[in-house]
N, C-alpha and C positions, 0 to 999 in steps of 0.2 A: 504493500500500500504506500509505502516511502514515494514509491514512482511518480505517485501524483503528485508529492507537496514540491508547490512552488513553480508547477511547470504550465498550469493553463492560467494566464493573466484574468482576473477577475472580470473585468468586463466582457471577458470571451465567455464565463461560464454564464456571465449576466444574462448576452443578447444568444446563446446557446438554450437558454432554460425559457427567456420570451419566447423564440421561436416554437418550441414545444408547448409552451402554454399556449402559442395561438389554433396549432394544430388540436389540442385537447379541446379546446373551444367549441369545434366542431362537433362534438358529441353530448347528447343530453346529457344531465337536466339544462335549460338553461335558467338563471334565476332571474325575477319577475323585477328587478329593479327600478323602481321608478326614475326618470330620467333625471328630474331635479336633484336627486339626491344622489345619485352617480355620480355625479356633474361637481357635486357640491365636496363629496368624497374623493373622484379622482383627484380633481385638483388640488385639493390638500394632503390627499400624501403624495403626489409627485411635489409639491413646492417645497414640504417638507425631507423628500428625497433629496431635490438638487442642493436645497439648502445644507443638509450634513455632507455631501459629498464637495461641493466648493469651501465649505470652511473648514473640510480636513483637509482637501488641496492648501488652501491658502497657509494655514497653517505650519502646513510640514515646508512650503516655500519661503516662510518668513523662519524661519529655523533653517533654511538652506542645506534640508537635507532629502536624499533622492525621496523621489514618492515613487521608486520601482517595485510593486510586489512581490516581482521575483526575486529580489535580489536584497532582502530586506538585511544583512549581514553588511551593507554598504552603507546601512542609517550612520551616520555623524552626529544627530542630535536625539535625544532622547525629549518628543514631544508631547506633554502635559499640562498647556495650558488653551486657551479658549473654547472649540466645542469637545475639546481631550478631554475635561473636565466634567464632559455627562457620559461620552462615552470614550471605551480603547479604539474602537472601529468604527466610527463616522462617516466614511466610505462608503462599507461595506454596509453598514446599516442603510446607507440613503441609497442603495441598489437595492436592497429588500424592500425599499419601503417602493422603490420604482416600480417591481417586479409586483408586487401587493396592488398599486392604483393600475396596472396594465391588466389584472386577473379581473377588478372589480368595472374595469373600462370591457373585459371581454363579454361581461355578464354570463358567464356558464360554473358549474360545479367548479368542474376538473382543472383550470388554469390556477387553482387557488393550492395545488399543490406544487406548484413552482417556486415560491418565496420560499416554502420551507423547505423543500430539496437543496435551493441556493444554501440556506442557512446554515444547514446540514454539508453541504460539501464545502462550504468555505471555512467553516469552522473546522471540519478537520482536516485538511488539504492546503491552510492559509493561517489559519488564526492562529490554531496550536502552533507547529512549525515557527512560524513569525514571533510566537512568545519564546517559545524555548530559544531562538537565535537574541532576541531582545535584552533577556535574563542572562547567558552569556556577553555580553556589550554592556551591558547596563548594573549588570549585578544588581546589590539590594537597592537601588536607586528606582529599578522596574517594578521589582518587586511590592516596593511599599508602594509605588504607584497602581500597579494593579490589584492591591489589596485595597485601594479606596476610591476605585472608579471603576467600574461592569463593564464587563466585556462588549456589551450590547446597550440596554438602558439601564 
């Protein structure tokens, strides 16, 4: 299972798990959503997506350290403050949460298990991995940091 960590860039499993959710789409149930309230829902967790994933961008560039996934053994800066501070992966979370308003934009059952597959594979494929390399670089400096900030929320 090592084979996977670190090898498919996240956004590749992103728009890899949309793609499937849009084909899962095609198959009942679909759910009776009314439109106002789709409307009202998608665009609040995608706004709420793009917004964690630009202010973990921004952040890991105002700390002038790579924002490579793959390569996260090349961090320079150990970042823990602005949206660091709600969560470790602000990223990762604002692609869940992208993946979440594209299942509730599909209106069908089945696309609503794509957020949590992502979840599930990046967390073990990404997250763990990226901690364990972090914890090395960073020793208890990481540590106490991820004792007082969630992985997620």
């Amino acid at each position: 299972m090592q084979a996977l960590e670190h090898r498919i860039p996240p956004p590749v499993v992103g728009a890899l798990v949309a793609a499937a959710m849009w084909f899962l789409s095609q198959l009942p149930p679909q759910l009776p959503i009314p439109e106002t309230v789709k409307w009202v829902l998608v665009g609040s967790l995608a706004l709420a997506g793009v917004t964690f994933d630009l202010l973990g961008l921004l952040a890991f560039h105002r700390s002038r350290t790579t924002i490579n996934p793959l390569q996260p053994g090349k961090a320079s800066a150990l970042v823990t403050s602005g949206v660091y501070t709600v969560t470790r992966n602000p990223m990762y979370l604002g692609m869940a949460l992208l993946l979440t308003a594209w299942a509730l934009y599909l209106s069908s059952l089945w696309p609503f298990v794509g957020p949590v597959l992502f979840v599930l594979y990046i967390g073990r494929f990404q997250i763990v991995p990226e901690e364990r390399i972090l914890r090395g670089l960073f020793g208890r400096e990481y540590s106490a940091y991820a004792a007082r900030v969630r992985r997620w929320l």
